[in-house]
C-alpha positions as CSV (number, residue, x, y, z in Angstrom):
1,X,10.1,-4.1,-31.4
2,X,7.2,-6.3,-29.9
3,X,7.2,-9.0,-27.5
4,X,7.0,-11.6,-29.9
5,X,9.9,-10.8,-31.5
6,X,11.7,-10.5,-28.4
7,X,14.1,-12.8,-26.9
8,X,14.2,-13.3,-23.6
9,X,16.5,-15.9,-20.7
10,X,14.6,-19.3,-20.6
11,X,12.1,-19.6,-17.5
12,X,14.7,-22.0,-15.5
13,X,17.1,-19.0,-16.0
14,X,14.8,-16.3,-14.8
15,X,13.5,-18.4,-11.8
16,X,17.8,-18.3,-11.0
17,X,18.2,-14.8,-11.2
18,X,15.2,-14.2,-9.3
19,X,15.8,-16.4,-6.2
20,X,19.4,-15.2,-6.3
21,X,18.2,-11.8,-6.2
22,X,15.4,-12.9,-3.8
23,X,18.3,-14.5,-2.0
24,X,20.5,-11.6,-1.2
25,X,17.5,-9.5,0.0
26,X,17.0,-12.3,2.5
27,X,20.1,-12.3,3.9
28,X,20.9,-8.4,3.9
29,X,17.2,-8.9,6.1
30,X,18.2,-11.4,8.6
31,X,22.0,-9.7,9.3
32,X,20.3,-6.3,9.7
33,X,18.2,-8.0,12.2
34,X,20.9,-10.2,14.0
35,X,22.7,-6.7,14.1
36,X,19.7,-5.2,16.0
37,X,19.2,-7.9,18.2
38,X,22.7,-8.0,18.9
39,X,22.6,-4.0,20.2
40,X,19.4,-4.8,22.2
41,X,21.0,-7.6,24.3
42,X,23.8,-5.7,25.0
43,X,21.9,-2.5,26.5
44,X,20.0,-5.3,27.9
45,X,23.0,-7.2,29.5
46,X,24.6,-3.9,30.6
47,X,21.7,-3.1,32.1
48,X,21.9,-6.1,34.1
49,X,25.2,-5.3,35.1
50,X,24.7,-1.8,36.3
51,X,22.2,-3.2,38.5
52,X,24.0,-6.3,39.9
53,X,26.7,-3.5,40.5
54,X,24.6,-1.6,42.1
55,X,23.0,-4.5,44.4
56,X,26.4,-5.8,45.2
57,X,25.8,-9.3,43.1
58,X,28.6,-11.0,41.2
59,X,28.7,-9.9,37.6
60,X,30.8,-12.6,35.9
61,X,28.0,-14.1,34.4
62,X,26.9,-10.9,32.3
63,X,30.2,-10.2,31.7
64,X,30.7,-13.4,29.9
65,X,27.7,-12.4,27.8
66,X,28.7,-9.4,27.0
67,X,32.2,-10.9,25.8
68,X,30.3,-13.3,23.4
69,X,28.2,-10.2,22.2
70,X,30.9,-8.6,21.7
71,X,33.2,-11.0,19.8
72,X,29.7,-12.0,18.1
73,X,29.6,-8.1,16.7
74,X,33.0,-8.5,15.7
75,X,33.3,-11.1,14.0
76,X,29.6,-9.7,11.8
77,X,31.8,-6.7,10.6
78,X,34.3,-8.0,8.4
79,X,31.5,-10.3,6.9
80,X,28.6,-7.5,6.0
81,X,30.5,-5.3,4.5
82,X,31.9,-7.8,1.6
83,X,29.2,-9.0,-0.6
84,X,30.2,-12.5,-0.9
85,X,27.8,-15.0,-2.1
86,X,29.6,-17.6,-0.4
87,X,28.0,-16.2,3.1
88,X,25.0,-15.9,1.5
89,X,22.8,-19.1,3.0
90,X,21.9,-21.6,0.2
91,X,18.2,-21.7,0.6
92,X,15.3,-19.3,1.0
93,X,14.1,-19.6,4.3
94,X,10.3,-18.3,3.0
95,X,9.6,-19.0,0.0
96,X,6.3,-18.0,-0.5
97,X,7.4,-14.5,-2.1
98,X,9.0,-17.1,-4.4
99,X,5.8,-18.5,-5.1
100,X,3.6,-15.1,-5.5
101,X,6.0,-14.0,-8.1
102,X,6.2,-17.5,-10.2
103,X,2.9,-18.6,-9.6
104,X,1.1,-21.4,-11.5
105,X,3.9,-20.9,-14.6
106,X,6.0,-23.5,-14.4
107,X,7.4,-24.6,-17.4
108,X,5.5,-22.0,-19.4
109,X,7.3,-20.5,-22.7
110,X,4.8,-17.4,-23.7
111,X,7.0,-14.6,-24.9
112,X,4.4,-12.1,-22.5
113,X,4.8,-14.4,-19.5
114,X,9.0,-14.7,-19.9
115,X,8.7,-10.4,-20.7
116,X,7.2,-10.1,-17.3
117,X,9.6,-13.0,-15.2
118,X,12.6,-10.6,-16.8
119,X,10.6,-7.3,-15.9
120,X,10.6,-8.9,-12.3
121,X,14.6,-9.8,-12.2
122,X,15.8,-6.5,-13.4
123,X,13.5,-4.9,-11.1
124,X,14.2,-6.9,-7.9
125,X,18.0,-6.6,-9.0
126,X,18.7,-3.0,-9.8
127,X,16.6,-2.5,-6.6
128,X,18.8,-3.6,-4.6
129,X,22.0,-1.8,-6.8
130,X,20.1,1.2,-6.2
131,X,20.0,0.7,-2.2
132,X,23.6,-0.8,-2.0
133,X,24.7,2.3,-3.7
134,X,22.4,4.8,-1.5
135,X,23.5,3.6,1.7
136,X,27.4,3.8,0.3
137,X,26.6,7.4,-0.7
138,X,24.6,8.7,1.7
139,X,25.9,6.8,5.4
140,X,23.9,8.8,7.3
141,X,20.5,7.3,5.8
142,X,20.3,3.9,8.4
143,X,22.2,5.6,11.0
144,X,20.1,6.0,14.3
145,X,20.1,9.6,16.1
146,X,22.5,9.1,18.6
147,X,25.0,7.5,15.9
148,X,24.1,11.0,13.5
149,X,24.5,13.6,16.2
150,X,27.9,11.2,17.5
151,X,29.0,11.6,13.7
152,X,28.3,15.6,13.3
153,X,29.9,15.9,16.3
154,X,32.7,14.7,15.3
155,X,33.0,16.2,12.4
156,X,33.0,20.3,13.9
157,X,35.7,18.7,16.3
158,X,33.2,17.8,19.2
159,X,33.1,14.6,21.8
160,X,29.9,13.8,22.6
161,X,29.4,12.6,26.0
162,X,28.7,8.8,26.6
């Protein structure tokens, strides 16, 4: 079958699937990033307090910070693992991979142009299946070292130390 005689979505439907799809990378991005930043001030903060401790200074301050870190974490966790749309923010905050991808072809019809668009959202979407289901598969893949050996540990019936 050739591309002319092909059917494909219309161009306002592929420009859908691929923000959606362009959508839910975002996201996955930016709460994988709040996630780290989120461990880094809290070895920060505790830090902090270890050395007010040690100096003899109040520590309510830190505390309180941690608390909010903490709750913060918490309240991530239910959240990231559901794939909701619904937390999914409404708009792309860059859009210029938007743009790279669409280009100059707005309201274009070409059967070769719409093949490629559709090429583009089945790729970017069973790109991101493929990555949901390897880190469901394999856990260990985004874990860091100390989380891997912790895990391995625990799995011969070991504690490691903290």
């Amino acid at each position: 079958m050739t591309i002319a005689l092909k059917t494909f979505p219309t161009f306002k439907q592929l420009y859908r699937n691929i923000y959606q799809e362009l959508l839910a990378y975002e996201a996955k991005t930016l709460a994988a990033q709040k996630q780290k930043e989120n461990t880094k001030l809290t070895a920060y903060y505790s830090y902090l307090k270890s050395v007010a401790q040690r100096d003899g200074k109040p520590v309510d301050d830190i505390n309180s910070k941690l608390e909010s870190l903490k709750k913060s974490k918490l309240q991530e966790s239910p959240s990231s693992t559901s794939s909701d749309v619904s937390n999914q923010p409404a708009e792309l905050q860059d859009l210029s991979t938007l743009h790279n991808i669409i280009g100059d072809k707005v309201g274009i019809n070409s059967s070769y142009e719409l093949n490629n668009l559709n090429n583009v959202a089945t790729f970017l979407k069973n790109q991101r299946e493929y990555f949901e289901l390897l880190v469901r598969y394999n856990p260990g893949l985004l874990m860091d070292q100390q989380e891997n050996v912790s895990k391995t540990a625990n799995r011969v019936g070991l504690d490691v130390p903290e």
